[in-house]
C-alpha positions in Angstrom: -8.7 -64.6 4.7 -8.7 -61.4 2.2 -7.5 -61.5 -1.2 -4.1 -60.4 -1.9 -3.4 -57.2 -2.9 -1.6 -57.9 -6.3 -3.0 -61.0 -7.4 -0.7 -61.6 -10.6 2.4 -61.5 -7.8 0.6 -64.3 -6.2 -0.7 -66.5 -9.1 3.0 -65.9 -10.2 4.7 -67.0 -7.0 2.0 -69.7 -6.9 3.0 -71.3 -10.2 6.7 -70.9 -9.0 6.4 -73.0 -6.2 4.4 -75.8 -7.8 6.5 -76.4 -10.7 9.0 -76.5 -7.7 8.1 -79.0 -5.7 7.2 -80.9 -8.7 10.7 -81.2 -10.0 12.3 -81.6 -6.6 10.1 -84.6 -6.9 10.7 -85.7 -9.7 14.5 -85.1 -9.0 13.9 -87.3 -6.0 13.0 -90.1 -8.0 15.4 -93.1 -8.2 17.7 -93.5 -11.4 15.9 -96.3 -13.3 19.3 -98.7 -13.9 19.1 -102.2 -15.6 19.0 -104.4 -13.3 21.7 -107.5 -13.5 20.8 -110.8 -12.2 23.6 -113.1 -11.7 23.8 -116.7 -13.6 21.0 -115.2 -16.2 22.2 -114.6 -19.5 21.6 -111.4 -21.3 20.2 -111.8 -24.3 22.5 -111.6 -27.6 22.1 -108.4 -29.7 20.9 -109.9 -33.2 22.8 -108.0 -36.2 20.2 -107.5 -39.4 21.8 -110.2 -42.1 21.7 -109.4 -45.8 18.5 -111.2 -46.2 16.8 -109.6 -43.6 17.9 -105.9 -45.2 16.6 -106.9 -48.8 13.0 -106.7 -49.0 10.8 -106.9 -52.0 7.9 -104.2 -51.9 4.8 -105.1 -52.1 3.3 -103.2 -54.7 6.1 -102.1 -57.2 5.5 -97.8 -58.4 4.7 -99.0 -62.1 1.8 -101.2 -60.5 0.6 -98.6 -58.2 0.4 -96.1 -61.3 -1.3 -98.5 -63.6 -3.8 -98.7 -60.1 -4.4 -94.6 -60.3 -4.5 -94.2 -63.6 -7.3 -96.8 -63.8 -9.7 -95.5 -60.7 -8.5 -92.1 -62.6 -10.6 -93.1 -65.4 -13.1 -94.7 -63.9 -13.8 -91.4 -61.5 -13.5 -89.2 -64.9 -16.4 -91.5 -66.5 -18.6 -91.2 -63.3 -18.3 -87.6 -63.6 -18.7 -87.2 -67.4 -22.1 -89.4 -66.6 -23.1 -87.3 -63.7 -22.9 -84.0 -66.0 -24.4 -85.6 -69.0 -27.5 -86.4 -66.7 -27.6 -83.3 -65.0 -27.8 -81.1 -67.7 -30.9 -83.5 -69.2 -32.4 -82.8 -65.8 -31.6 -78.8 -66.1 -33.0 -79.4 -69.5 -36.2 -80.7 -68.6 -36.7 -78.8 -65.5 -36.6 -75.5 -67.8 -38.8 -76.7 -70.6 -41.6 -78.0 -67.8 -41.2 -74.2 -65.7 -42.1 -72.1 -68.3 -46.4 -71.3 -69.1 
């Protein structure tokens, strides 16, 4: 078999008739319907009460900002440390390089 002449008609026709024959069979597919049984009771549809609607949150906003400002300072400390001890160690480290 030789190649075809114009290859982009053929990949192009190609593609065509695959997406094709997939949807005709998908198409051909039965309907999924819900099935009824007879003497079984469909379950009742429950309605959301009052009390089911009201929920208290968790964590109220004025906790979770009292929670960030807190690890806020705490991170702000860490840092202040780290740059207090790295420039001691910049210190030293020029003090000790020169003759």
């Amino acid at each position: 078999m030789q190649p075809p002449k114009d290859q982009s008609l053929f990949l192009t026709v190609f593609i065509v008739v695959c997406v094709t024959v997939i949807l005709g069979g998908w198409l051909a597919l039965p309907v999924h319907k819900k099935v009824v049984i007879e003497g079984a009771e469909e379950p009742a549809e429950e309605t959301p009460s009052e009390e089911t609607v009201k929920v208290e949150p968790a964590v109220t906003p004025e906790e979770r900002i009292r929670q960030m400002e807190r690890i806020i300072g705490l991170t702000e400390a860490a840092v202040a440390g780290l740059e207090k001890t790295g420039s001691q160690e910049t210190g030293s480290k020029k003090k000790g390089s020169t003759p």
